[in-house]
The first five atom37 places (N, CA, C, CB, O) and aatype in JSON, in Angstrom:
{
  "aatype": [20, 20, 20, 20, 20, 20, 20, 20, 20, 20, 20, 20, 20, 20, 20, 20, 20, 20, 20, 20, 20, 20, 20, 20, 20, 20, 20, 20, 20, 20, 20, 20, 20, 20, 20, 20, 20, 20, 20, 20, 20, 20, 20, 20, 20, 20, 20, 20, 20, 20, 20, 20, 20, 20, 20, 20, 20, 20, 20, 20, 20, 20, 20, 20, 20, 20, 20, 20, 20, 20, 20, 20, 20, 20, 20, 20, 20, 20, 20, 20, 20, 20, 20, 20, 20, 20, 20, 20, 20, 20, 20, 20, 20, 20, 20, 20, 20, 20, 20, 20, 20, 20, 20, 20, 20, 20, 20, 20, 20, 20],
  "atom_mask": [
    [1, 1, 1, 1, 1],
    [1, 1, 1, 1, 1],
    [1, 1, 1, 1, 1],
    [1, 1, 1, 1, 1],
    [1, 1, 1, 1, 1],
    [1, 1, 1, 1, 1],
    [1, 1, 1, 1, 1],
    [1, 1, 1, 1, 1],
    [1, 1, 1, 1, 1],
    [1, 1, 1, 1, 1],
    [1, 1, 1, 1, 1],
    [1, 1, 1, 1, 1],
    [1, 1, 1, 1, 1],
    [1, 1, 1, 1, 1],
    [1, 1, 1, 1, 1],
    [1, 1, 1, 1, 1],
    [1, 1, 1, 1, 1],
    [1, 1, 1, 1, 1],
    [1, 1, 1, 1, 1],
    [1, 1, 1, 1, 1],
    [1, 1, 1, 1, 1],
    [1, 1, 1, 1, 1],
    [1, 1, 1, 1, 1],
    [1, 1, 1, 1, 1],
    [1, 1, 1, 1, 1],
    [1, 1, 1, 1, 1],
    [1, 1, 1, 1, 1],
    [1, 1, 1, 1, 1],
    [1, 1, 1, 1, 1],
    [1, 1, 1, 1, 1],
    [1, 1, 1, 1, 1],
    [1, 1, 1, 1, 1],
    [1, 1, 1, 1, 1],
    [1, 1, 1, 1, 1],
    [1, 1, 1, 1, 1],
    [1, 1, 1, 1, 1],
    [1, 1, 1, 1, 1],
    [1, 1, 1, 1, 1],
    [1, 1, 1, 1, 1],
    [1, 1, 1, 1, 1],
    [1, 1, 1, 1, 1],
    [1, 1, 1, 1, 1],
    [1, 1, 1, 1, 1],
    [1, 1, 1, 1, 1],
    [1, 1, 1, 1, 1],
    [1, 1, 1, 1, 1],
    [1, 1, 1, 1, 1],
    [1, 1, 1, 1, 1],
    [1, 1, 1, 1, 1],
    [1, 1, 1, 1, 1],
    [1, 1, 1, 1, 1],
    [1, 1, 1, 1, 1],
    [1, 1, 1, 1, 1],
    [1, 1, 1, 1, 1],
    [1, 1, 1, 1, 1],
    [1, 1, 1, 1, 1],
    [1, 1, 1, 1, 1],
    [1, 1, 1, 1, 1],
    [1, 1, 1, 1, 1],
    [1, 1, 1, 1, 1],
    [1, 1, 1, 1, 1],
    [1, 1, 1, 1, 1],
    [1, 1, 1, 1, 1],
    [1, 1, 1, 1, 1],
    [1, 1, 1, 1, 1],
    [1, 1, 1, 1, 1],
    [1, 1, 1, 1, 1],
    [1, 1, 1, 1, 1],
    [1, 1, 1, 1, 1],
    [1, 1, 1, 1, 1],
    [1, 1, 1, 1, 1],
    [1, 1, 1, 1, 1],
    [1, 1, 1, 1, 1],
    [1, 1, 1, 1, 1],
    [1, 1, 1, 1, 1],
    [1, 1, 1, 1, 1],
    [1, 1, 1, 1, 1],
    [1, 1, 1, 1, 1],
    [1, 1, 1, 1, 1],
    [1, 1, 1, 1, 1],
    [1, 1, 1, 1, 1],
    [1, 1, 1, 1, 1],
    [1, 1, 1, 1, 1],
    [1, 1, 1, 1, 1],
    [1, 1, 1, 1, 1],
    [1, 1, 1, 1, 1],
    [1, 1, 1, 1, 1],
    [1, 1, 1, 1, 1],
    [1, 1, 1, 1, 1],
    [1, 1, 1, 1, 1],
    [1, 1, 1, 1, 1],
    [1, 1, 1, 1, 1],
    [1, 1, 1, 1, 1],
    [1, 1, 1, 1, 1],
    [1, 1, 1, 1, 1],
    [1, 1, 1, 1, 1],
    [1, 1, 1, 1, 1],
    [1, 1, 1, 1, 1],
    [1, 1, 1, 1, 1],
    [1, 1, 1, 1, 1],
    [1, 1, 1, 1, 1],
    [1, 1, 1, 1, 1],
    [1, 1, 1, 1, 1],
    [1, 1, 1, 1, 1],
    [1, 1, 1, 1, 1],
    [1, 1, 1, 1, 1],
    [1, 1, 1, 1, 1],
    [1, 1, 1, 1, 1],
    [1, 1, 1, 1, 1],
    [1, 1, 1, 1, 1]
  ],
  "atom_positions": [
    [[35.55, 59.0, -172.07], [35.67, 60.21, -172.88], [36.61, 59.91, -174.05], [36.19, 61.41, -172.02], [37.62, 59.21, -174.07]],
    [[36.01, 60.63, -175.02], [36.8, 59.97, -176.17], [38.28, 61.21, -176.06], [35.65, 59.97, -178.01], [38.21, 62.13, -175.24]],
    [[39.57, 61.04, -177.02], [39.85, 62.19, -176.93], [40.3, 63.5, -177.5], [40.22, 62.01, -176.48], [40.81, 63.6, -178.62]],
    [[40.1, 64.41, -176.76], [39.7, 65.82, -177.27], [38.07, 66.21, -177.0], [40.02, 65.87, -178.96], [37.46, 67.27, -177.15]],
    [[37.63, 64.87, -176.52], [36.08, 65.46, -175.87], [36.07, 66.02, -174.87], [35.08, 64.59, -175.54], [37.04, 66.15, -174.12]],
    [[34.69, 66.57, -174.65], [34.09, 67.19, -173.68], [33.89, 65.92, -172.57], [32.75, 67.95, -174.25], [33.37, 64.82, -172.78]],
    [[34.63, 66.58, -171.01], [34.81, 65.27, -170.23], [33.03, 64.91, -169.38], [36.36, 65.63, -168.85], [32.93, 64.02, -168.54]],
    [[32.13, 65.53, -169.7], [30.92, 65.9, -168.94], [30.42, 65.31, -169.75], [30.42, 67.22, -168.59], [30.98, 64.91, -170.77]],
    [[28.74, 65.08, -169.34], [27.72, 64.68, -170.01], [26.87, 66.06, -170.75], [26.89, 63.83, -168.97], [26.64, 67.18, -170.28]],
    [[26.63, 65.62, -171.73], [25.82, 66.61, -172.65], [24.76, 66.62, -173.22], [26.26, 66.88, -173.47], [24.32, 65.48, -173.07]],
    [[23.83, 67.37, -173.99], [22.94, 66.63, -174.87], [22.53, 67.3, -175.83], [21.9, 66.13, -174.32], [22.29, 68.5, -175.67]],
    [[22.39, 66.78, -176.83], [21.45, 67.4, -178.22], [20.11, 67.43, -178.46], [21.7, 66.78, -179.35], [19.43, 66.41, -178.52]],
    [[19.58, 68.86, -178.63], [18.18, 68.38, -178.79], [17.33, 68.83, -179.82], [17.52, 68.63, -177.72], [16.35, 69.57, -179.72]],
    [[17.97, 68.15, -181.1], [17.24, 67.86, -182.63], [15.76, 67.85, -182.75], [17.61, 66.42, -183.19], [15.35, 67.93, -183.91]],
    [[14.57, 67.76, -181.48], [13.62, 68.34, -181.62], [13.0, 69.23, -181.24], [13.22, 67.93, -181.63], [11.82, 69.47, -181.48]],
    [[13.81, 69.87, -180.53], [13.47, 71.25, -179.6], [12.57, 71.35, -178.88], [13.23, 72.33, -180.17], [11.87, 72.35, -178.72]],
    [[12.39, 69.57, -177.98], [11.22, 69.95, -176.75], [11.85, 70.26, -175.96], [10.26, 68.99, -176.12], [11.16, 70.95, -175.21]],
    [[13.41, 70.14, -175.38], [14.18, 70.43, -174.38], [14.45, 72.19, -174.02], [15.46, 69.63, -174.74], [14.73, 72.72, -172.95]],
    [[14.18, 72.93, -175.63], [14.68, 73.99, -175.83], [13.94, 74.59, -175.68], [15.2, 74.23, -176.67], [14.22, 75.66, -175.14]],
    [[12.36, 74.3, -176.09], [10.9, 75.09, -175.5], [10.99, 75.22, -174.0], [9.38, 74.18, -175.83], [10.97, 76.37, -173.55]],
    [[11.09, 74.01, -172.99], [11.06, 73.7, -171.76], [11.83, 75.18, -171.34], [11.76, 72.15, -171.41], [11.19, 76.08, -170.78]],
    [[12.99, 75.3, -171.62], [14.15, 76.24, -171.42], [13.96, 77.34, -171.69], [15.19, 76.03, -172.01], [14.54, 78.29, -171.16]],
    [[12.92, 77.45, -172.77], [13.29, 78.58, -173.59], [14.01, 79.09, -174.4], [13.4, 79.12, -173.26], [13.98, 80.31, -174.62]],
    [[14.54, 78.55, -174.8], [15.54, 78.54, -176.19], [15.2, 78.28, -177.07], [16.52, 77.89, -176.35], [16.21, 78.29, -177.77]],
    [[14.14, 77.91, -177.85], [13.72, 77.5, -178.88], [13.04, 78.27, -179.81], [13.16, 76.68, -178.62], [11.95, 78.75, -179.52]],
    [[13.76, 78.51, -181.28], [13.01, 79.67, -182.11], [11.95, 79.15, -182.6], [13.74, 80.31, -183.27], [12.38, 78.0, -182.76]],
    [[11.18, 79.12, -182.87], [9.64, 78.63, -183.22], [9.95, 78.65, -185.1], [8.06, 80.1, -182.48], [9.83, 77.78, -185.96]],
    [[10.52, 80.55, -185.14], [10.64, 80.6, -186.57], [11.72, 80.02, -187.6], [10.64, 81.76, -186.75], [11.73, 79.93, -188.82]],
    [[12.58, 79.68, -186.62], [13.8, 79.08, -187.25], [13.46, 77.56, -187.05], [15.31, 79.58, -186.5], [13.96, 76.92, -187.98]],
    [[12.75, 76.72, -186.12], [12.57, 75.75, -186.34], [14.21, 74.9, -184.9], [12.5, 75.72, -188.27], [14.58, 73.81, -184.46]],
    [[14.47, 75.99, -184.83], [16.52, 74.97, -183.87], [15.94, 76.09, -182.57], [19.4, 75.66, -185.01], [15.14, 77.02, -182.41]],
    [[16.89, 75.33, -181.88], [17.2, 76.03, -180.46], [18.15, 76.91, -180.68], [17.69, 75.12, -179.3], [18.85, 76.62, -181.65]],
    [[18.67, 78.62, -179.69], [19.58, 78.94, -179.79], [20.34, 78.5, -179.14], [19.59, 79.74, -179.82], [19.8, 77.76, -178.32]],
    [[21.68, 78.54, -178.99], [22.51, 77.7, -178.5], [22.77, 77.76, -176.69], [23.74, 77.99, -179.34], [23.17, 78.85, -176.28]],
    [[22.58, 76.71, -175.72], [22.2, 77.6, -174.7], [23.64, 76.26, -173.73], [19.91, 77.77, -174.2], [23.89, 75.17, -174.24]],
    [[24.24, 76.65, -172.57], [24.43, 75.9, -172.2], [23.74, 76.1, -170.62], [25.64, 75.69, -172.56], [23.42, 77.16, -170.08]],
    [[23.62, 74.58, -170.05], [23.02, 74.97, -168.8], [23.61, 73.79, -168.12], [21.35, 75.16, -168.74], [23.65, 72.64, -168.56]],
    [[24.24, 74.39, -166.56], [24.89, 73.64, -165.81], [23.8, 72.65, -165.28], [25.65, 74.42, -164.81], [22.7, 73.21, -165.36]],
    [[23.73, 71.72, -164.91], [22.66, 71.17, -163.54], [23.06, 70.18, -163.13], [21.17, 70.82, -163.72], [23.41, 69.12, -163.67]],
    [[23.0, 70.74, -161.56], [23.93, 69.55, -160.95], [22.84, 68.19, -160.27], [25.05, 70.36, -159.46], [21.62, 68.06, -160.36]],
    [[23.83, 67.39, -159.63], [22.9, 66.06, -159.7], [21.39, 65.95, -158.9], [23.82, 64.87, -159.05], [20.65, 65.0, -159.18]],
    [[20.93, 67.01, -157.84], [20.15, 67.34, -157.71], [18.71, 68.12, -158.82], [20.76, 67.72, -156.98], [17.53, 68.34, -158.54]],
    [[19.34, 68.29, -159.81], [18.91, 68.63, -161.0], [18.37, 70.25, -160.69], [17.79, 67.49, -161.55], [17.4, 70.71, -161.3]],
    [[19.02, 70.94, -159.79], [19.22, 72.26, -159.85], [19.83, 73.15, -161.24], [20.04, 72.4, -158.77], [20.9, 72.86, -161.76]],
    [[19.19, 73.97, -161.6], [19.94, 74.61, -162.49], [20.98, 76.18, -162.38], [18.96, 74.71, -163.35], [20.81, 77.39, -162.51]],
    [[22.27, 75.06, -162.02], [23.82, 76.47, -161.39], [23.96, 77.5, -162.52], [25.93, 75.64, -161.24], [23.91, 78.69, -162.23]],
    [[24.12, 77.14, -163.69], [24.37, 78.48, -164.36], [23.93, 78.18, -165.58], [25.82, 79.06, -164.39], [24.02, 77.01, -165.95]],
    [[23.33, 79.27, -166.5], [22.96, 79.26, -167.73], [23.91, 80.51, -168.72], [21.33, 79.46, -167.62], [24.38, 81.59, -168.34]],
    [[23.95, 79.84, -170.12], [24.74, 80.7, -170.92], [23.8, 80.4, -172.18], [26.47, 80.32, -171.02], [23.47, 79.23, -172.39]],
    [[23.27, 81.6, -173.15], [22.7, 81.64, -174.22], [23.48, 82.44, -175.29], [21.47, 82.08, -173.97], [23.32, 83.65, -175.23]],
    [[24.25, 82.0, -176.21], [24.34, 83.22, -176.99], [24.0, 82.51, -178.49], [25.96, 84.07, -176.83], [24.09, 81.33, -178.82]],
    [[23.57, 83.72, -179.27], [23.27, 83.89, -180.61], [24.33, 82.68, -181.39], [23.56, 85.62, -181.06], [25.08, 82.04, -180.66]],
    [[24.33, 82.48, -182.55], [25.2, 81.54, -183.77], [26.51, 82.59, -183.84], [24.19, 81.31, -185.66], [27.69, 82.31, -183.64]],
    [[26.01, 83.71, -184.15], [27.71, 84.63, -184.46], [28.71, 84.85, -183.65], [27.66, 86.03, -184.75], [29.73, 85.5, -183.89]],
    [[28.37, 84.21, -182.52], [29.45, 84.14, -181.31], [29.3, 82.89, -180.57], [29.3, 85.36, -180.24], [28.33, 82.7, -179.83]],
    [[30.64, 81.66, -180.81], [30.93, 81.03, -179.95], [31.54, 80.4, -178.6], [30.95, 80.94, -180.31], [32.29, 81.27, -178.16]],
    [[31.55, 79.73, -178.08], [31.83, 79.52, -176.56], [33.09, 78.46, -176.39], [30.4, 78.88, -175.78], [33.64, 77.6, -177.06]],
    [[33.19, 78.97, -175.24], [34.72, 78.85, -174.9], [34.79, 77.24, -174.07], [35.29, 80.38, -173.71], [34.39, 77.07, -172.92]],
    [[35.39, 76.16, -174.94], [35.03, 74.68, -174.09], [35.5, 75.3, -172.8], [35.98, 73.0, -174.6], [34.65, 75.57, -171.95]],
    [[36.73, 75.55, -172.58], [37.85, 75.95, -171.49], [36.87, 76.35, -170.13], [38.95, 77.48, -172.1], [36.78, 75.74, -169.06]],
    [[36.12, 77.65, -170.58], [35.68, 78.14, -169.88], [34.4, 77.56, -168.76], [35.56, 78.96, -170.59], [34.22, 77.81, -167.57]],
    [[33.5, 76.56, -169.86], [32.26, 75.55, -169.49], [33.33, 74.81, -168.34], [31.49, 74.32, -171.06], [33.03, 74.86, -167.14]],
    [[34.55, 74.14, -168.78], [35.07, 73.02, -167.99], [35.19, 74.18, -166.54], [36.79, 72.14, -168.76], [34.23, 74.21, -165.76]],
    [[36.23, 74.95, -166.32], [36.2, 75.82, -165.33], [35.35, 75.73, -164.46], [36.16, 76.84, -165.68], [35.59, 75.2, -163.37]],
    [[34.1, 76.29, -164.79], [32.91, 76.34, -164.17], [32.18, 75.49, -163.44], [32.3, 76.59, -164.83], [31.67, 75.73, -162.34]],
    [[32.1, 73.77, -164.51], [31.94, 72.93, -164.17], [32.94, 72.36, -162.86], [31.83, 72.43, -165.22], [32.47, 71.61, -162.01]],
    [[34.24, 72.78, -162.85], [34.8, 72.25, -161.89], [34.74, 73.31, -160.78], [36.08, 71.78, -162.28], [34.57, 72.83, -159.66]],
    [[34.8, 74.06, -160.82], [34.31, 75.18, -159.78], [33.05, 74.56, -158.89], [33.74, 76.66, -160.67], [33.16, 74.35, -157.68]],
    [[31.64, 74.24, -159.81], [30.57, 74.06, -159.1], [30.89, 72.32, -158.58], [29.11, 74.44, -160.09], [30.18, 71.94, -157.64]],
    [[31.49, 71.71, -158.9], [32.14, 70.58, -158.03], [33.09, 70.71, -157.01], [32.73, 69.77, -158.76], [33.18, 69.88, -156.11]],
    [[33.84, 71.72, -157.1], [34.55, 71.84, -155.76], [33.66, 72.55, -154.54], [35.9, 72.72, -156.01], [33.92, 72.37, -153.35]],
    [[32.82, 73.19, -154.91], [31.86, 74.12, -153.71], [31.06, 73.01, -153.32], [30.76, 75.58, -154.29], [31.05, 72.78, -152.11]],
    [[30.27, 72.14, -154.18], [29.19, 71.36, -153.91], [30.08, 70.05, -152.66], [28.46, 70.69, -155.67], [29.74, 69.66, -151.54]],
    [[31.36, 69.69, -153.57], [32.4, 69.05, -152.24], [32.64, 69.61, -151.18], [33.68, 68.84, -152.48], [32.62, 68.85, -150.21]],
    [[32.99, 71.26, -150.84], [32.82, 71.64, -149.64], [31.65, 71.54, -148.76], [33.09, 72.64, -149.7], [31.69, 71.52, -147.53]],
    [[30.5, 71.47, -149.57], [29.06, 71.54, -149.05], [28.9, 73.18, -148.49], [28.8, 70.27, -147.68], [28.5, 73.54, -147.38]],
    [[29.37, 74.1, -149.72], [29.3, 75.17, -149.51], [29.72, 76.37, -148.86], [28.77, 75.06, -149.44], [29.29, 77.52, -148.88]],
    [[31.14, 75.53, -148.0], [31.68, 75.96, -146.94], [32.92, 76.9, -147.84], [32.12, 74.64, -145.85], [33.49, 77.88, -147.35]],
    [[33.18, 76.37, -149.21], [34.24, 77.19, -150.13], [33.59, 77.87, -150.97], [35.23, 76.43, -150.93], [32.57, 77.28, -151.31]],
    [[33.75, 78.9, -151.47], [33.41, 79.11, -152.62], [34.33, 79.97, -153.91], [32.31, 79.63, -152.29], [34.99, 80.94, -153.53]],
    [[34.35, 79.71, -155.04], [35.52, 79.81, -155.95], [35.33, 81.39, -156.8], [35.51, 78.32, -157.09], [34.6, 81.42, -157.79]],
    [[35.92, 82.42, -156.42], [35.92, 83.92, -156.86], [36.0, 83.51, -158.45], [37.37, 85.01, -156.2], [36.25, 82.39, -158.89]],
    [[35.66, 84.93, -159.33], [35.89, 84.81, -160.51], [37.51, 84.69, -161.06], [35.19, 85.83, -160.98], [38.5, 85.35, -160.75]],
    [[37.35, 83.52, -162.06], [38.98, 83.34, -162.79], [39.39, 82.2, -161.85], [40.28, 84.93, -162.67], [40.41, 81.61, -162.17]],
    [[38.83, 81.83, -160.86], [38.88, 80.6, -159.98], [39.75, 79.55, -160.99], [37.18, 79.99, -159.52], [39.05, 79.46, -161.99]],
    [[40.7, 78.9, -161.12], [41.23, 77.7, -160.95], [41.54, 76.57, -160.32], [41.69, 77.8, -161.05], [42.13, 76.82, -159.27]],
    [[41.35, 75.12, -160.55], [41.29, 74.05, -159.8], [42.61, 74.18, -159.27], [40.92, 72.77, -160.47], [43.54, 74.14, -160.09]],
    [[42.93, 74.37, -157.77], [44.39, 74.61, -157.1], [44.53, 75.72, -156.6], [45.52, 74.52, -157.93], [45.51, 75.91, -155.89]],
    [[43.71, 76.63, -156.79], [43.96, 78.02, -156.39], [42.98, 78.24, -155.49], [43.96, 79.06, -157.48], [41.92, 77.61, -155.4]],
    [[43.5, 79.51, -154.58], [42.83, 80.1, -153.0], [41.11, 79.79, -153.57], [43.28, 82.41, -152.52], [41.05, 79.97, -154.79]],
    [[40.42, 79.58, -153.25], [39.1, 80.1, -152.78], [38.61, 80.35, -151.37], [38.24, 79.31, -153.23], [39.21, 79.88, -150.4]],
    [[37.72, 80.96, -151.29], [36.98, 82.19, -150.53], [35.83, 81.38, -149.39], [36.01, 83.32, -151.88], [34.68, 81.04, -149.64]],
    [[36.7, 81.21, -147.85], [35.81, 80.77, -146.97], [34.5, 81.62, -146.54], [36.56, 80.52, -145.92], [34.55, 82.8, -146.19]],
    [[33.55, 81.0, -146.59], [31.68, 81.79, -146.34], [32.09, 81.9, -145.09], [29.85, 80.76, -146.56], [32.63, 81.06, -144.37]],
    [[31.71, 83.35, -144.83], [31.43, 83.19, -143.25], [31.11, 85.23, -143.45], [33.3, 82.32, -141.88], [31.38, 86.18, -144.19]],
    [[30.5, 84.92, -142.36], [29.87, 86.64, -142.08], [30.76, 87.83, -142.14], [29.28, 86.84, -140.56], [30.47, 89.02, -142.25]],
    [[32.09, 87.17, -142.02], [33.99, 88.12, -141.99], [34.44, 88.92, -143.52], [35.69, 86.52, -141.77], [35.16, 89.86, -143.86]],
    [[33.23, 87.58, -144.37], [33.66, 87.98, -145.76], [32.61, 88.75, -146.58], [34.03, 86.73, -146.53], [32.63, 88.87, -147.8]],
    [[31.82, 89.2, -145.84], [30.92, 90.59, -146.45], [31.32, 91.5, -146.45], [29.87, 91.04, -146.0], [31.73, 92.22, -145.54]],
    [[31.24, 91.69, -148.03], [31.62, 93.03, -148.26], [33.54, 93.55, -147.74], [30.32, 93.88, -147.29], [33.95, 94.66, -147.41]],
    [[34.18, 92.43, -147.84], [35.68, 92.42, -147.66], [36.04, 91.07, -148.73], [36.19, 92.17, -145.8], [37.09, 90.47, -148.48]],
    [[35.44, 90.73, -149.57], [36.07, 90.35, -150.29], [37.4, 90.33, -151.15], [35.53, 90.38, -150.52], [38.19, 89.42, -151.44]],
    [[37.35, 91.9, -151.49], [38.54, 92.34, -152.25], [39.79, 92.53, -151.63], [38.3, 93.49, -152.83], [40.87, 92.58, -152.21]],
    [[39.55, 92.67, -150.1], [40.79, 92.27, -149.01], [41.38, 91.21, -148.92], [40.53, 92.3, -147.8], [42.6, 91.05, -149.04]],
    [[40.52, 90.36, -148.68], [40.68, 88.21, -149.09], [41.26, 87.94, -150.24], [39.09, 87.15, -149.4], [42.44, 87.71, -149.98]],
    [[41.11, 87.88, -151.08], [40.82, 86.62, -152.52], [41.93, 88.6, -153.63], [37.59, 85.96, -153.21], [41.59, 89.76, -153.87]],
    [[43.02, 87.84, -153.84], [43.57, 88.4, -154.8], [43.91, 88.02, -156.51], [44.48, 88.56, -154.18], [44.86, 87.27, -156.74]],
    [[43.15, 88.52, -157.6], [43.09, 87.62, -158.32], [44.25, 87.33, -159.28], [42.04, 87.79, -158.83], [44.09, 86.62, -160.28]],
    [[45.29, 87.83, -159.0], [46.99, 87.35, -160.01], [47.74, 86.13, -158.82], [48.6, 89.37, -160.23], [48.86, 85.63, -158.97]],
    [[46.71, 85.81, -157.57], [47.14, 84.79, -156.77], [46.85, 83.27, -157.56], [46.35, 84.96, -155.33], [47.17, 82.21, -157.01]]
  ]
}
């Protein structure tokens, strides 16, 4: 990683077959809108984000996420990371105890 980069793999796609596939791709504008999409090494797709040119995205927030869906995929699903989740902080054991008692568990100024 160079630095001040993005520590993940990424990609550009200057001809917009990636963005048709997806759906992102304006036909009339000729570009993709700007989309990001998680997929992990199974080539599942964890989360998608699309927004318009007049509003940009938060690196901070992509990294978060990205490390979020690496710490669950390391539990093998047995953790999983509440919203505002930080690498170091409580997350939320699966189990049948935590339906619908979430907000009892997982405090989020913890």
């Amino acid at each position: 990683m160079t630095p001040g980069g993005f520590p993940f793999p990424m990609l550009s796609d200057a001809g917009g077959r990636i963005g048709q596939v997806y759906g992102i791709y304006d036909e009339a504008g000729g570009v993709d809108v700007r989309g990001r999409f998680i997929i992990d090494p199974d080539g599942i797709v964890q989360a998608i984000e699309i927004l318009t040119p007049p509003v940009g995205r938060k690196v901070t927030e992509s990294i978060r996420q990205l490390q979020a869906f690496q710490h669950v995929r390391k539990t093998g699903g047995a953790e999983v990371c509440p919203a505002g989740w930080e690498p170091g902080k409580p997350t939320l054991k699966v189990g049948p105890d935590l339906v619908g008692n979430v907000w009892k568990v997982w405090k989020s100024d913890e």
